[in-house]
C-alpha positions in Angstrom: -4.5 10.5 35.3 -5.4 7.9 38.0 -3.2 5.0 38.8 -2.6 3.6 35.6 0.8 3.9 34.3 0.1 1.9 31.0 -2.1 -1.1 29.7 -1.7 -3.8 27.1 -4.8 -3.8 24.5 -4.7 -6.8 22.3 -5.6 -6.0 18.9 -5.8 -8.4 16.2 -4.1 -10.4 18.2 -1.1 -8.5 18.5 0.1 -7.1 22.1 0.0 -3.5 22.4 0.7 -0.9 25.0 -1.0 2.2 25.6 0.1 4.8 28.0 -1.7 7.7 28.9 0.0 11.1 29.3 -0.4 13.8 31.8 -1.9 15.6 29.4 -4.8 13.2 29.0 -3.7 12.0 25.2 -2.8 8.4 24.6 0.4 6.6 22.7 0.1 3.1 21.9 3.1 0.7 20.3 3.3 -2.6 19.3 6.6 -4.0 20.5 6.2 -7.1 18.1 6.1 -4.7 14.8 9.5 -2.2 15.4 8.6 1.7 14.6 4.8 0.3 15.0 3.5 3.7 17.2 0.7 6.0 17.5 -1.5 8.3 19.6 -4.7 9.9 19.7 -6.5 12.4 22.0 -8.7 10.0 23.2 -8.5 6.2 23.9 -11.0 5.2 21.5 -9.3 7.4 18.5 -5.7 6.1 19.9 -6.9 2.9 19.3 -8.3 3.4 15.9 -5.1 5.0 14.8 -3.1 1.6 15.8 -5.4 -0.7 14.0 -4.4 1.9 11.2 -1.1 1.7 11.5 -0.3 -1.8 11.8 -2.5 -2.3 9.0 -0.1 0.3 7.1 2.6 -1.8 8.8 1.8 -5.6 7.5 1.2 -4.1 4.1 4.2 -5.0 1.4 5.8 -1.7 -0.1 5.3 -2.9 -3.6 5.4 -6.6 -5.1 8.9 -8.3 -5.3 10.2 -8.5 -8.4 9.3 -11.8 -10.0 12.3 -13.2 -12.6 11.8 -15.5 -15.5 11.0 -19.3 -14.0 10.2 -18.2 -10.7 7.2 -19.5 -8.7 5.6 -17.4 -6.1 2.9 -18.3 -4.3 0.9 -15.9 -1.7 0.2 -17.3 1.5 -2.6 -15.1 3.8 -1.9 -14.9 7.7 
């Protein structure tokens, strides 16, 4: 691989790095979104597979319990 040791791709807005390995596949994290990682065998399919996974990231496990009397309100980001 040529000089580049690693880039930061900005993806929905979100810093991410990408690093290229000597043996030509790509790992990407997201230091803003902890355990947020991935790789592909190209850039454009590491790429893809980040947009995946912070997508898989941001999504809630399952809907908090709501209790009798309680108001909850959803708020989109």
């Amino acid at each position: 691989m040529g000089a580049i040791s690693y880039m930061e791709v900005i993806i929905w807005g979100t810093g991410s790095w990408l690093e290229p390995s000597e043996e030509g596949d790509y790992t990407v994290y997201v230091p803003a979104l902890p355990g947020c990682i991935s790789e592909g065998d190209t850039l454009e399919q590491a790429l893809q597979n980040i947009r995946e996974a912070i997508v898989l990231y941001l999504e809630p496990l399952q809907e908090p319990p709501v209790q009798e009397g309680q108001l909850v309100y959803e708020v989109a980001v």
